[in-house]
Backbone as JSON, one array per atom type, in Angstrom:
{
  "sequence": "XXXXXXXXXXXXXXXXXXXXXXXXXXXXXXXXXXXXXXXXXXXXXXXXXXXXXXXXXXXXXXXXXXXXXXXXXXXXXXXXXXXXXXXXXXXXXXXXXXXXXXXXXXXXXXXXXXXXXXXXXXXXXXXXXXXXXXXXXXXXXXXXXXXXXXXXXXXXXXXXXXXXXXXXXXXXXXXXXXXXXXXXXXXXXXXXXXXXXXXXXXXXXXXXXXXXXXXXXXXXXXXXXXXXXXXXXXXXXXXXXXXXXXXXXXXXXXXXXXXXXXXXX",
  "N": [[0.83, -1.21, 0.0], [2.15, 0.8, 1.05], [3.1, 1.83, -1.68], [1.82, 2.57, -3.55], [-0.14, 5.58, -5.44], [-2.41, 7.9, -4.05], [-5.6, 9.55, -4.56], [-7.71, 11.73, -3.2], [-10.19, 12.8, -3.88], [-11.73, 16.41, -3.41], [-11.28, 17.14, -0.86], [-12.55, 17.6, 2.15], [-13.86, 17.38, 5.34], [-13.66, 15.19, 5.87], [-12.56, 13.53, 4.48], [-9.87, 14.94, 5.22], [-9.64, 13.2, 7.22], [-9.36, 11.05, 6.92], [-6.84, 11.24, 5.05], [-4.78, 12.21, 6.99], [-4.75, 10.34, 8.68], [-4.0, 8.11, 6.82], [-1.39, 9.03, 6.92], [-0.32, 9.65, 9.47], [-0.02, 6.48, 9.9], [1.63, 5.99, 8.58], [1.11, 4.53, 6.29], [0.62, 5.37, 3.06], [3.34, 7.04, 1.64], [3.49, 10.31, 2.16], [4.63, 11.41, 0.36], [3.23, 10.18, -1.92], [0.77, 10.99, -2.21], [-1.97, 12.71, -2.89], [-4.5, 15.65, -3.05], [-7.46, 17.13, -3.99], [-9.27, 19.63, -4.24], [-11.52, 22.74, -4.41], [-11.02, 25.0, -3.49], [-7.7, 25.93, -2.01], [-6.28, 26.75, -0.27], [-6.94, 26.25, 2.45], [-5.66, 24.35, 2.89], [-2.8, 24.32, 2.36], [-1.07, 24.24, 4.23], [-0.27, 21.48, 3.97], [1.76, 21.39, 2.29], [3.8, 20.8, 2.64], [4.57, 18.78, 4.51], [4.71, 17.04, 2.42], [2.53, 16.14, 0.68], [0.71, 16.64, -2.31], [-1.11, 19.03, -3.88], [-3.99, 20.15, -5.83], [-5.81, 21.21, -8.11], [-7.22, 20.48, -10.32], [-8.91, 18.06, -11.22], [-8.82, 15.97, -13.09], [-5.78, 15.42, -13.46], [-4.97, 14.69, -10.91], [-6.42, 12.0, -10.47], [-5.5, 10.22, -13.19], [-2.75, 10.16, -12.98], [-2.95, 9.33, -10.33], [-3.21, 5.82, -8.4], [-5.79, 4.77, -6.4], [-8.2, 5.81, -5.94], [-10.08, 7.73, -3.73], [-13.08, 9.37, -3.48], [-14.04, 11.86, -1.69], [-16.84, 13.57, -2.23], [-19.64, 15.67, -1.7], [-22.8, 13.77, -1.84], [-24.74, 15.22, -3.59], [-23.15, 16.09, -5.32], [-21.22, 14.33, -6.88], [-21.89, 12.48, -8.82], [-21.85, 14.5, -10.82], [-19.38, 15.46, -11.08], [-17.74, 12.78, -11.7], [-18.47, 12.72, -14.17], [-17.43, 14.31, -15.28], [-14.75, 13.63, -15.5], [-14.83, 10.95, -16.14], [-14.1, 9.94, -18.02], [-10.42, 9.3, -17.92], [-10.54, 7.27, -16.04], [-8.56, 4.22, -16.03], [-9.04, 0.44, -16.95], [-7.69, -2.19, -14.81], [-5.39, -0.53, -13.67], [-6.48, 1.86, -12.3], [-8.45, 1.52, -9.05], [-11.79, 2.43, -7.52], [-13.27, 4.68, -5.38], [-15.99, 5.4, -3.17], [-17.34, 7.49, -0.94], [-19.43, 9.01, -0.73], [-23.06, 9.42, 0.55], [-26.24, 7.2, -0.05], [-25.4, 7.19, -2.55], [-25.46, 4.88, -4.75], [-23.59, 1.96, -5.98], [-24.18, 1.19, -8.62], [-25.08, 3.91, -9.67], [-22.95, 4.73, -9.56], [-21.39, 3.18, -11.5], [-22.78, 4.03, -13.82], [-21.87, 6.3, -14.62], [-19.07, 6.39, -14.27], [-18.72, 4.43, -16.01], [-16.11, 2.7, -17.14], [-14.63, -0.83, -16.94], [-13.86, -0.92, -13.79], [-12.78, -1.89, -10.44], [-15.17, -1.1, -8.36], [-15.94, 0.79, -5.1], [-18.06, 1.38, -2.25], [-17.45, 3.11, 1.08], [-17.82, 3.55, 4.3], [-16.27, 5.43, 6.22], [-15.63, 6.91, 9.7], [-15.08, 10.04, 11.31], [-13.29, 9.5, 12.96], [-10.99, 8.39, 11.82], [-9.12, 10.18, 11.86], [-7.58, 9.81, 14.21], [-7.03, 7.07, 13.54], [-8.75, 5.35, 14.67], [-11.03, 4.57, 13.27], [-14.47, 3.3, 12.33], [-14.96, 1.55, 9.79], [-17.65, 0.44, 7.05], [-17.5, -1.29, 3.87], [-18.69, -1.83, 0.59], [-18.64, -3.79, -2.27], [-19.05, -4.79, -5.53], [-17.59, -6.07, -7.12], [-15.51, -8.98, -7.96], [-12.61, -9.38, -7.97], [-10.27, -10.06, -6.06], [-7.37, -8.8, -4.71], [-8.33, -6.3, -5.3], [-10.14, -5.66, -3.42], [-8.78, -6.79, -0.93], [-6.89, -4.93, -0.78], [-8.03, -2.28, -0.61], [-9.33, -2.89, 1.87], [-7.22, -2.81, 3.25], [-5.96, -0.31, 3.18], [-8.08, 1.23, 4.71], [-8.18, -0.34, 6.98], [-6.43, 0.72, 8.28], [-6.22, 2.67, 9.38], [-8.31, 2.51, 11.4], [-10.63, 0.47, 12.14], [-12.22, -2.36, 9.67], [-15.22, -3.33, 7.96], [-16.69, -5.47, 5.42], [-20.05, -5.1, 4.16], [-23.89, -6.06, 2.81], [-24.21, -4.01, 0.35], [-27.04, -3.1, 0.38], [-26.66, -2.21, 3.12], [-25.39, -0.38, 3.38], [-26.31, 2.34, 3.8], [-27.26, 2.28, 6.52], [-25.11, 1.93, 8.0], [-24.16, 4.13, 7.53], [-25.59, 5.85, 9.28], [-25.03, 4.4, 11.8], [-22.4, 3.97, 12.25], [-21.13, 6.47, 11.11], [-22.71, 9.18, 11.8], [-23.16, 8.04, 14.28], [-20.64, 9.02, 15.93], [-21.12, 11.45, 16.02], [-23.26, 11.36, 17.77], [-22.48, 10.23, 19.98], [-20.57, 11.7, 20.47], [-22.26, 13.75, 21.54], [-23.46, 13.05, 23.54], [-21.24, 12.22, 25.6], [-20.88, 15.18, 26.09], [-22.99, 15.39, 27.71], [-22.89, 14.45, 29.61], [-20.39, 15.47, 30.39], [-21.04, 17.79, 31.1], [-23.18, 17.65, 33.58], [-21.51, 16.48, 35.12], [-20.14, 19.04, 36.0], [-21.89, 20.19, 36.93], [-22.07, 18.83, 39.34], [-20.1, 19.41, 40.81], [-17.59, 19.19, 39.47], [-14.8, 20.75, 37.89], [-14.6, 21.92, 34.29], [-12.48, 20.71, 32.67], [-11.5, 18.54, 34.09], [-13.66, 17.44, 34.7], [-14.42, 16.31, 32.1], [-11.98, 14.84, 31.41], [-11.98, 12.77, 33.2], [-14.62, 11.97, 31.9], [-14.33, 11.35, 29.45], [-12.28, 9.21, 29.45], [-13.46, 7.09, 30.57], [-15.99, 6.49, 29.21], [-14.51, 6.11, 27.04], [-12.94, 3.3, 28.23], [-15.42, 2.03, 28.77], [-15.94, 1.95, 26.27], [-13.97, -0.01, 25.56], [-14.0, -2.48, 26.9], [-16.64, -3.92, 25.62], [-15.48, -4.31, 23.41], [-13.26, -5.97, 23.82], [-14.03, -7.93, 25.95], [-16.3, -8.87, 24.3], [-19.37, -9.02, 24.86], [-22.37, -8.83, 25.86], [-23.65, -5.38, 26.37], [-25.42, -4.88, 28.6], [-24.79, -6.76, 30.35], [-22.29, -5.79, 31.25], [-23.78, -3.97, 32.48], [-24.98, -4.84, 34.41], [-23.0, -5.67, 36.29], [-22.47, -3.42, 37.53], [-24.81, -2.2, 38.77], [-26.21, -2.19, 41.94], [-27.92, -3.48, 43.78], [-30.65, -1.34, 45.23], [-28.61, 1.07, 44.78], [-26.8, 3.81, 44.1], [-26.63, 3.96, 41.43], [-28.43, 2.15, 39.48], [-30.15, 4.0, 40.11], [-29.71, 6.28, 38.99], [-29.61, 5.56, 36.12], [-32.16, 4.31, 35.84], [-33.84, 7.03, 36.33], [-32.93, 7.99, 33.94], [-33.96, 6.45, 31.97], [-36.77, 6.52, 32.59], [-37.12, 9.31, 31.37], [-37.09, 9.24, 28.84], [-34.41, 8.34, 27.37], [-33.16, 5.82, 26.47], [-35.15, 5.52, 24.6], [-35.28, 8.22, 23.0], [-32.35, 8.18, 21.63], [-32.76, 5.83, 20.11], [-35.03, 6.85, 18.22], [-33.63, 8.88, 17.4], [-31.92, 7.88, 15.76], [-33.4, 5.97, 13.83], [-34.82, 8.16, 12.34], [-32.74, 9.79, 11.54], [-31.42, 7.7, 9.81], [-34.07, 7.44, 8.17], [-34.05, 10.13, 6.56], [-31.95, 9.78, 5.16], [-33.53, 7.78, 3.23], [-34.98, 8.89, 1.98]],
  "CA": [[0.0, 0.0, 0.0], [2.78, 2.46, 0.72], [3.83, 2.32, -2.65], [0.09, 3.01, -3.92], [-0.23, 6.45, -5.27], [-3.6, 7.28, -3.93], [-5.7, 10.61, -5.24], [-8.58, 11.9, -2.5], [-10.83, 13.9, -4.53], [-12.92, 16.42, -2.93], [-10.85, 16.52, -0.06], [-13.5, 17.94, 3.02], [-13.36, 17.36, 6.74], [-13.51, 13.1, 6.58], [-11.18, 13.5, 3.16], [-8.59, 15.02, 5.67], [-9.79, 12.71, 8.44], [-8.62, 9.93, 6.21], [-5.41, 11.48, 5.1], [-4.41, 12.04, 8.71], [-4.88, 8.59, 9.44], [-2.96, 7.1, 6.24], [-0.16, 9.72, 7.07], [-0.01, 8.84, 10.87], [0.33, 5.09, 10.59], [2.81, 5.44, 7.62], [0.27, 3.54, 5.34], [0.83, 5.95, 2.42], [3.91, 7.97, 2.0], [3.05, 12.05, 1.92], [4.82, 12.23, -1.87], [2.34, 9.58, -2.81], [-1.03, 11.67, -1.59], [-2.42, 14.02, -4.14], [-5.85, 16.0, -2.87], [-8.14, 18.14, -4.62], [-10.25, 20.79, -3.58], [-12.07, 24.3, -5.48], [-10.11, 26.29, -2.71], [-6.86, 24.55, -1.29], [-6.27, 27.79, 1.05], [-7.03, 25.76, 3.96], [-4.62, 22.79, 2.9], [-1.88, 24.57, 2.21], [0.12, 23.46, 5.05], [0.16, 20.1, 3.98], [2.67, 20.68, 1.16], [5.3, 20.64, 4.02], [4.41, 17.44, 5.07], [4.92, 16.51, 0.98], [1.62, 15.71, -0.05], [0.37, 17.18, -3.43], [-2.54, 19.81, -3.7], [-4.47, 19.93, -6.88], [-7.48, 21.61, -8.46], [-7.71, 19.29, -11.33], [-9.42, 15.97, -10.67], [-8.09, 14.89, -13.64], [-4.12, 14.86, -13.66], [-4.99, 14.22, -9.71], [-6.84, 10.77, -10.9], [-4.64, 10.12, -13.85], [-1.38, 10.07, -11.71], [-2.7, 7.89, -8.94], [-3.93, 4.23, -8.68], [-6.34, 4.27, -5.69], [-9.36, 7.13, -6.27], [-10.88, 8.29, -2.92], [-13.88, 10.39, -3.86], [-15.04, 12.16, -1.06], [-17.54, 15.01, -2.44], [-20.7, 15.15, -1.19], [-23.53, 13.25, -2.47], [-25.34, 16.24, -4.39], [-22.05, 16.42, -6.89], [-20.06, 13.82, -6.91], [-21.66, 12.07, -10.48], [-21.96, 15.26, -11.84], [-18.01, 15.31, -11.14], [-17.28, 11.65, -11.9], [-18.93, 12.69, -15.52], [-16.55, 15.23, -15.84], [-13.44, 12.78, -15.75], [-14.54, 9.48, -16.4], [-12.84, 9.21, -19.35], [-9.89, 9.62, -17.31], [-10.21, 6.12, -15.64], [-8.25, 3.03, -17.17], [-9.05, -0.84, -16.26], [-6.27, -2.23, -14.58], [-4.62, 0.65, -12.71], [-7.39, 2.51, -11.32], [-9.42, 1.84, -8.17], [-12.47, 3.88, -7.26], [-13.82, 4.11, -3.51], [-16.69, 6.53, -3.31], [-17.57, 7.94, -0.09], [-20.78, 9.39, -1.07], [-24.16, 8.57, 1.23], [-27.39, 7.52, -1.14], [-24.86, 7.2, -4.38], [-25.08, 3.52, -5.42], [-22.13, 1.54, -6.79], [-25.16, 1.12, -10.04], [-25.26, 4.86, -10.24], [-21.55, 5.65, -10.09], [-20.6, 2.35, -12.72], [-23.74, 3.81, -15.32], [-21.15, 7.42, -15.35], [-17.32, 6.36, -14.57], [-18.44, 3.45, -17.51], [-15.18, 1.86, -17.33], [-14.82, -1.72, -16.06], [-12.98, -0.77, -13.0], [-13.19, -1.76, -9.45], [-15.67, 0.15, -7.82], [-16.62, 0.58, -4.01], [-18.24, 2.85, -1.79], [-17.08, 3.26, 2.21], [-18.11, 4.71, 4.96], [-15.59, 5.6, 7.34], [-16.04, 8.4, 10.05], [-13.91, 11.11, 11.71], [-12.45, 8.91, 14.21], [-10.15, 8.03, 11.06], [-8.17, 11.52, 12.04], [-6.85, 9.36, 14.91], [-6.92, 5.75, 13.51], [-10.05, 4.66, 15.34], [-12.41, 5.0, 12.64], [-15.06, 2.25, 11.73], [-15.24, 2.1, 8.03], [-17.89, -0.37, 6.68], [-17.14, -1.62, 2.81], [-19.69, -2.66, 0.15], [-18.46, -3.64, -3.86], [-19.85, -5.83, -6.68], [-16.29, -6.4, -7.96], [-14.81, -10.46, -7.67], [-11.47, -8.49, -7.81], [-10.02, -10.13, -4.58], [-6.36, -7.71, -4.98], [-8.68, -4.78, -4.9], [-10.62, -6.01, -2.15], [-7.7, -6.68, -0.12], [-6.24, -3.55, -1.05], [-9.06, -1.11, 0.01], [-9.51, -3.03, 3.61], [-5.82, -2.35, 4.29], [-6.26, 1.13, 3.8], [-9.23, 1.73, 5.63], [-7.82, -1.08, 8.48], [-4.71, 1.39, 8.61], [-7.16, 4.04, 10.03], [-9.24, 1.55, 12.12], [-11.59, -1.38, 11.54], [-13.34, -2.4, 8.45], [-16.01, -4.78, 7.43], [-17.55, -5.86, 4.64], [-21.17, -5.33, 4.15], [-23.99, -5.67, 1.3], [-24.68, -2.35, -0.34], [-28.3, -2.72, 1.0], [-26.79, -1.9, 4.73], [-24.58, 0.78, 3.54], [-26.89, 3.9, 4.49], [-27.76, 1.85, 8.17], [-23.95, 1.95, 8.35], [-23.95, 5.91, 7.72], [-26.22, 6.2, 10.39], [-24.44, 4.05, 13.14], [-21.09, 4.28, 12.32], [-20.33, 8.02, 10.66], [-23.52, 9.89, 12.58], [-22.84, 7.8, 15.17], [-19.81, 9.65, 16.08], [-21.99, 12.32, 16.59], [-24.3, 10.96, 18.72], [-21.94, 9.99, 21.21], [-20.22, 13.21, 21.06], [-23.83, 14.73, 22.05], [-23.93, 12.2, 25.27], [-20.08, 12.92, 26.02], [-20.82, 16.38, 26.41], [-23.74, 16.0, 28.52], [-21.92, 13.92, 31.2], [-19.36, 16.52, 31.39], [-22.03, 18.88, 31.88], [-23.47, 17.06, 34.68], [-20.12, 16.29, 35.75], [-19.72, 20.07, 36.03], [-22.76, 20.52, 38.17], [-22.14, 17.91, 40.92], [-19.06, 19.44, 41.23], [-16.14, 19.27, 38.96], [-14.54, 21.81, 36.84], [-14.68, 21.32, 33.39], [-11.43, 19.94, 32.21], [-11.47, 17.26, 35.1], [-15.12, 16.48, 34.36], [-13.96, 15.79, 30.82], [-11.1, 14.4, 31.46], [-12.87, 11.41, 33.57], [-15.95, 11.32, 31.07], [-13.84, 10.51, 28.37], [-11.28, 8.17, 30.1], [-14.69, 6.09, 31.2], [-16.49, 6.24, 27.59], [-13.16, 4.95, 26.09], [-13.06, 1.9, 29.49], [-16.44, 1.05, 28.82], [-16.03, 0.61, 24.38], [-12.58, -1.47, 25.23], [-14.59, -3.5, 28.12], [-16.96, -4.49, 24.78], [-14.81, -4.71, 22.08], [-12.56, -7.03, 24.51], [-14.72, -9.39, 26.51], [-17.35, -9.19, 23.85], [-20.08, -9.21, 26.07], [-23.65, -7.75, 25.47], [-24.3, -4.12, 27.4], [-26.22, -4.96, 29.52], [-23.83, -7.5, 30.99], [-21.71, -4.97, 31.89], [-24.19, -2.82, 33.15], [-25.87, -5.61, 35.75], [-22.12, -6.07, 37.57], [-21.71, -2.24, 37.92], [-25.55, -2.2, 39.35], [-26.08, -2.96, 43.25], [-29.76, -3.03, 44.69], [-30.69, 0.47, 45.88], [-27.82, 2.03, 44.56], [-26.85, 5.31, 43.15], [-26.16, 3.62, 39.54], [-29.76, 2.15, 39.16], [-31.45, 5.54, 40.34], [-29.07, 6.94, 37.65], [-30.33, 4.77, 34.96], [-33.86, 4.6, 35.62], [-34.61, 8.56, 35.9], [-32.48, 8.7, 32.28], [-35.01, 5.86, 31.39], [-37.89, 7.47, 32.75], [-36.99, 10.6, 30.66], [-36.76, 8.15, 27.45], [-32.89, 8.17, 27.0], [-32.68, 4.75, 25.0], [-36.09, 5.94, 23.3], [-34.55, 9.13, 22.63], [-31.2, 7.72, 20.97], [-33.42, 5.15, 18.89], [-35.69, 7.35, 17.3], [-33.07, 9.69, 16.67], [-31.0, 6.93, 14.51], [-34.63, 5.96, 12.89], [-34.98, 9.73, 11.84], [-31.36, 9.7, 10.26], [-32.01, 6.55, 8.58], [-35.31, 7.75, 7.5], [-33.73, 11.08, 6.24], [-31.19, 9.34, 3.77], [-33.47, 6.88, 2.52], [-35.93, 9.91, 1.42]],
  "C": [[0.87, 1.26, 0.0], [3.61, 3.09, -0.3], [2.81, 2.71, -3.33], [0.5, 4.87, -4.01], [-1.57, 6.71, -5.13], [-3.85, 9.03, -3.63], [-7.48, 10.44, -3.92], [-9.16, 12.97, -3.23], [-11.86, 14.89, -3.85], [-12.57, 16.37, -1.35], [-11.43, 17.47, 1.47], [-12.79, 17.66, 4.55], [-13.2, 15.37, 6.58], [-12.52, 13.21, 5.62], [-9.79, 13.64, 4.27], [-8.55, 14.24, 6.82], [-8.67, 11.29, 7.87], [-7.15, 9.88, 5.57], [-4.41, 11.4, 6.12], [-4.34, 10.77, 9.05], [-3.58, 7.84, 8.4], [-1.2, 7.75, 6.6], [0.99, 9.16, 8.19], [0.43, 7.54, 11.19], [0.8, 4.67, 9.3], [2.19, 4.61, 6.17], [1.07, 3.98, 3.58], [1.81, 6.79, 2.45], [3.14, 9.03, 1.5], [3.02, 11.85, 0.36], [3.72, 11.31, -2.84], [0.96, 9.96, -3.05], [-1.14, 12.54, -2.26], [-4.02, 14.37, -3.29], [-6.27, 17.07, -3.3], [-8.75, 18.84, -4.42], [-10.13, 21.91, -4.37], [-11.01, 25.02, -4.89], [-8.81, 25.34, -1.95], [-6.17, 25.63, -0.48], [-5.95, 27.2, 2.52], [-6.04, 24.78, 4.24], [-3.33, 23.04, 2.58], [-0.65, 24.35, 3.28], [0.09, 21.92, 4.93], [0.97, 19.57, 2.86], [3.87, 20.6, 2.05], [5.62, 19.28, 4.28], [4.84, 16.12, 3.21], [3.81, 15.83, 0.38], [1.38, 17.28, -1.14], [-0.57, 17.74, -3.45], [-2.49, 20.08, -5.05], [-5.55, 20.86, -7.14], [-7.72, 20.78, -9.3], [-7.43, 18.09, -11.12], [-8.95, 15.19, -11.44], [-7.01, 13.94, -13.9], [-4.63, 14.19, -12.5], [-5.47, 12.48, -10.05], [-5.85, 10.16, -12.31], [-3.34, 9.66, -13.43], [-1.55, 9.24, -10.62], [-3.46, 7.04, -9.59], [-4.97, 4.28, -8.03], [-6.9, 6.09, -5.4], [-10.03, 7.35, -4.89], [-12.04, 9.48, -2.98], [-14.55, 10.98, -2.7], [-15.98, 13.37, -0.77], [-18.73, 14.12, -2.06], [-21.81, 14.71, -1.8], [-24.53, 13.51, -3.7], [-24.62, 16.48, -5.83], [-21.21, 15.58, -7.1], [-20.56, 12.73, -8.87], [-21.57, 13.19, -11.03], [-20.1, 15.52, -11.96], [-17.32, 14.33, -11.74], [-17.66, 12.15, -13.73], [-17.94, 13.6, -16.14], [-15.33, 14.96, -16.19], [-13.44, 11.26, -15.8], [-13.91, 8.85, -17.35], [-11.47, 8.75, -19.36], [-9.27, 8.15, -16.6], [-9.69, 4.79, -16.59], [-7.77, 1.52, -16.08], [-7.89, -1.17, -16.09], [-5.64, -1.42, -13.88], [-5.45, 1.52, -11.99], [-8.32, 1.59, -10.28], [-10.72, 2.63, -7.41], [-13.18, 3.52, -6.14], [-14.83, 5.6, -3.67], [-17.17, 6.58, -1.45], [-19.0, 8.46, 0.65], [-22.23, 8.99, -0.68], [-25.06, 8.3, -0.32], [-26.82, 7.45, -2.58], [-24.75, 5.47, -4.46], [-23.83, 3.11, -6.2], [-22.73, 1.16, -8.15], [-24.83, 2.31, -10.79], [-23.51, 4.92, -10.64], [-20.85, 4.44, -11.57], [-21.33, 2.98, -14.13], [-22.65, 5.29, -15.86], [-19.79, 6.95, -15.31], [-17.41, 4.85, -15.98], [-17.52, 2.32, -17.54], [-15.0, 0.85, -16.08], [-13.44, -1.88, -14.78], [-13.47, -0.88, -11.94], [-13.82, -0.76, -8.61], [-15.93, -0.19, -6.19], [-17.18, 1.62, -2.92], [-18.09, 2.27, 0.06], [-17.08, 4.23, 2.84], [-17.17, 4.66, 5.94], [-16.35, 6.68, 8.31], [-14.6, 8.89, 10.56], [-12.94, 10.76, 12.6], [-11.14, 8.26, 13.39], [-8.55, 9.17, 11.43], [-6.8, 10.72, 13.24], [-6.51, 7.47, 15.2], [-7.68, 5.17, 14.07], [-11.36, 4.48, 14.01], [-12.76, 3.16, 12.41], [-15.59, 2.08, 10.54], [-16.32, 0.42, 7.69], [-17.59, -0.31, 5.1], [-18.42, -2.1, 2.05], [-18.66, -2.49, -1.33], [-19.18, -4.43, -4.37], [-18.54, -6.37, -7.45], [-16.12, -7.93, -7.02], [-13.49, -9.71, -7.27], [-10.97, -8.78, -6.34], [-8.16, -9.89, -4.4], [-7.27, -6.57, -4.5], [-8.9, -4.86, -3.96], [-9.55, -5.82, -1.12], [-7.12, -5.09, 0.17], [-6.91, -1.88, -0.26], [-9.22, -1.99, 1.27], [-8.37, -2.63, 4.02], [-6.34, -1.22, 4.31], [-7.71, 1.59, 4.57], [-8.94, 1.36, 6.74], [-6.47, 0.01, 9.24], [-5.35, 2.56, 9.51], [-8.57, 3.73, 10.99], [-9.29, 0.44, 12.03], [-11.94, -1.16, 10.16], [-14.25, -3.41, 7.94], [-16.59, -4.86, 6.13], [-18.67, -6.14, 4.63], [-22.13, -5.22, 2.84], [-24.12, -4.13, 1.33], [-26.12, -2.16, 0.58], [-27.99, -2.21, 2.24], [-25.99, -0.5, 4.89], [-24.99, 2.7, 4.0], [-27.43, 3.63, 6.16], [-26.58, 1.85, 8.6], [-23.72, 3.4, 8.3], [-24.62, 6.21, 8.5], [-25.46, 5.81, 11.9], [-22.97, 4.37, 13.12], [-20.7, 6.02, 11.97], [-21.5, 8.74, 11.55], [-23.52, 9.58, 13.82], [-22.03, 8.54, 16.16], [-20.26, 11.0, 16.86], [-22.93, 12.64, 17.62], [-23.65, 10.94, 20.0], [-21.16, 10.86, 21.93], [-21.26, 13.78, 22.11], [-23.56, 13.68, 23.62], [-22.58, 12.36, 25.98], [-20.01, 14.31, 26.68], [-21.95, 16.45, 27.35], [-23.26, 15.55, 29.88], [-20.82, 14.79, 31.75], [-20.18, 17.63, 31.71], [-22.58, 18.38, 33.2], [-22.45, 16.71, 35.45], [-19.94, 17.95, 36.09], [-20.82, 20.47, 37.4], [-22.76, 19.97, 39.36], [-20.57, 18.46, 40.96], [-17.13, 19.58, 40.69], [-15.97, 20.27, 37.98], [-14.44, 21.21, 35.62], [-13.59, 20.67, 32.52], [-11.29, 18.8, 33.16], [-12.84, 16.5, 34.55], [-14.74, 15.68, 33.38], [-12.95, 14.73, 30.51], [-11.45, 12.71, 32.29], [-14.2, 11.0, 32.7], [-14.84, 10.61, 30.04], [-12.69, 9.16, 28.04], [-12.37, 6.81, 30.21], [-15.33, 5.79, 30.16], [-15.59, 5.37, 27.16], [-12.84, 3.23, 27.21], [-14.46, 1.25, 28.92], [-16.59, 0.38, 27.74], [-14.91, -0.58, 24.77], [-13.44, -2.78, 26.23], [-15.4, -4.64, 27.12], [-16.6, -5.15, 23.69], [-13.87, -5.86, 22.96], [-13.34, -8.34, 25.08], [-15.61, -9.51, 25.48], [-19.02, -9.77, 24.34], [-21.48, -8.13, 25.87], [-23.45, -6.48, 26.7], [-24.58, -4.5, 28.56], [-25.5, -5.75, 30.52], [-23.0, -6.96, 31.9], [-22.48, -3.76, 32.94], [-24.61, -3.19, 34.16], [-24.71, -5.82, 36.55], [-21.9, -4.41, 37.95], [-23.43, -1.36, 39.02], [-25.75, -2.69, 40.54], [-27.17, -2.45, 43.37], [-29.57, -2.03, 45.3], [-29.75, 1.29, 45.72], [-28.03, 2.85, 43.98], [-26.98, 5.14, 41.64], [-27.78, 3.21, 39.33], [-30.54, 2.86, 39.35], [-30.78, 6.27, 39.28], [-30.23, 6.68, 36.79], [-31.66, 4.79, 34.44], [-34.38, 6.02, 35.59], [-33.8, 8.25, 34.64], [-33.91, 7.68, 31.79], [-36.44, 6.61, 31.39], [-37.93, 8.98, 32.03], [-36.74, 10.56, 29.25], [-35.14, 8.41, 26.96], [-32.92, 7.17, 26.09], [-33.7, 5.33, 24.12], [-35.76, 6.91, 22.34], [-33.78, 8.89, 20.91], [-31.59, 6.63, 19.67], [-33.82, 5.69, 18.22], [-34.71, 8.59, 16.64], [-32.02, 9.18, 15.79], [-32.13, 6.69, 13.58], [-34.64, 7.06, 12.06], [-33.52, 9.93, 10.95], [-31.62, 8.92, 9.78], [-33.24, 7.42, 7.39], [-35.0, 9.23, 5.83], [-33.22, 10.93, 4.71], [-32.06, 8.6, 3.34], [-34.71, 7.88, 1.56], [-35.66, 10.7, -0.29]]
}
């Protein structure tokens, strides 16, 4: 992979989340990273570091092997139409990023029979945590391989069909979001019983990150964990139940339903 020259088109806040990540864990060297953007103002400190800044998608795709598209869903065929000619079987890769864009729609404009796939990572890629799910239609088991390293280089990654890939932009990339939102309210409440707000924070997010490794390690449903940290009449089950009583899980469900619902509109 770190001889891969690999072209991020379109390069936004997850574009640089994902650069950051292949940079950080060496995946990609710098001189091999080309990224594109209307305005590259903001990215201009990253010719230091020796990656390549671009306005044209085309040399930018042309020049590398491994296509990262990550414009947003509103423009990204009307872009792909603008340089599909551009792609040639055999040396190109194309990874689309794009919620709601089918790997149907983007093969009926890039045309050419070239591995296609679309992946959702999220922002947690900035620091190699990210959870990227995968969907293609390509046999192509080189490409395959090829696109899980780089995504594994910046997290996890799984393979899922296409049908799950907008229930995967909901849990995994909005996700992110979600848990931010409940992060921040514990240090708020952490602030009111008492602690200043860099301590609050500083124990919410020490305890968030204890409780994912507690899952991702023992593998162990929720709830499992939540019945040894519960003692009859304690403080932790009067916790729990007023958040219940104030619909907390209901809450957090219907507000993943409602994103779902959103993209599939």
């Amino acid at each position: 992979m770190k001889d891969k020259k690999v072209a991020i088109v379109g390069c936004g806040n997850l574009g640089l989340s994902i650069l950051n990540g292949l940079i950080d864990k060496k995946t990609v060297s710098p001189s091999n990273l080309t990224v594109t953007r209307r305005n590259l103002s903001s990215l201009e400190y990253l010719e230091k570091t020796g990656v390549q800044l671009s306005t044209d998608n085309s040399k930018a795709i042309a020049d590398s092997e491994v296509i990262i598209v990550a414009l947003k869903p509103y423009n990204i065929l009307e872009v792909l139409k603008e340089v599909y000619d551009v792609f040639v079987p055999g040396k190109h890769i194309l990874i689309s990023l794009a919620t709601g864009i089918s790997l149907e729609d983007i093969q009926n404009v890039v045309k050419s029979p070239i591995p296609i796939f679309r992946a959702m990572p999220n922002t947690a890629a900035d620091v190699g945590m990210s959870m990227t799910c995968i969907s293609t239609t390509t046999n192509d088991k080189e490409a395959i391989k090829l696109v899980e390293k780089c995504f594994n280089s910046i997290g996890e990654s799984i393979i899922i069909n296409e049908n799950l890939m907008d229930s995967a932009t909901v849990l995994g990339a909005c996700g992110i979001a979600y848990v931010l939102r409940f992060i921040r309210a514990m240090v708020q409440g952490g602030i009111q019983i008492g602690f200043d707000a860099k301590t609050a924070n500083n124990i919410v997010t020490q305890t968030v990150k204890g409780a994912s490794e507690l899952l991702v390690q023992r593998k162990n449903h929720p709830e499992y964990e939540i019945d040894k940290v519960t003692t009859p009449k304690g403080c932790t089950i009067e916790g729990l139940n007023e958040m219940e009583h104030n619909g907390f899980s209901s809450a957090l469900i219907k507000g993943i339903v409602a994103s779902f619902n959103k993209i599939e509109k």
